[in-house]
N, C-alpha and C positions, 0 to 999 in steps of 0.2 A: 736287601742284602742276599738271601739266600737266593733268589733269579739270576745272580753271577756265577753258583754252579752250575747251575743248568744249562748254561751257553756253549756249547761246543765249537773249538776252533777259535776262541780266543784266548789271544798272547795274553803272558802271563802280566806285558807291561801294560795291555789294554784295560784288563782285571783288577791290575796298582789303579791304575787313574782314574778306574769308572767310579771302583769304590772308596777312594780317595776325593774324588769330587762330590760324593755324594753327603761329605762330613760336616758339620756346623765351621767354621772358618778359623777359628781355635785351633782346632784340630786338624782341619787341613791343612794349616801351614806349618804345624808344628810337622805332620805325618811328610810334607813335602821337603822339608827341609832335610830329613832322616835319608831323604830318594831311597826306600826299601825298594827291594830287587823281586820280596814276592807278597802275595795275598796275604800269608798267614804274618810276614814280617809288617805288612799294611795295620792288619788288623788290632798286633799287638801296639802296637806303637799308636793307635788310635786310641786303644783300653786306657794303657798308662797314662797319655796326655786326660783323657776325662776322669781320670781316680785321682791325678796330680791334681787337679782344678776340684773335683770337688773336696776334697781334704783341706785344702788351703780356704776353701769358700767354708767350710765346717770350722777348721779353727779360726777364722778371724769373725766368723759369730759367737766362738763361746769367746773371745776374748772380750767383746762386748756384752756379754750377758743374757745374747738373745736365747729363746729356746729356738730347738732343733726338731 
């Protein structure tokens, strides 16, 4: 991730898709589906999709009982 600043001369759409494609697939598709316009709007919308997943992956273990 951070070798995508240091790129000089790449569009900001090449910078969506590089580090867009670089996401576990979850996350890609949700980030793809959003079509963010920039890096930072890529980035977040990757954070949220993986705090979404793992919150829901945390409450359906304590609903069960398991420890965390």
């Amino acid at each position: 991730m951070a070798f995508i600043f240091r790129v000089e001369g790449m569009s900001m759409l090449d910078q969506v898709l590089c580090y867009a494609n670089g996401l576990k697939s979850r996350a890609r598709s949700y980030v793809k589906l959003e079509n963010p316009e920039t890096l930072s709007v890529t980035m977040n919308l990757a954070l949220k999709c993986e705090v979404t997943h793992f919150v829901k992956v945390v409450r359906y273990r304590q609903a069960k009982g398991d420890k965390i």
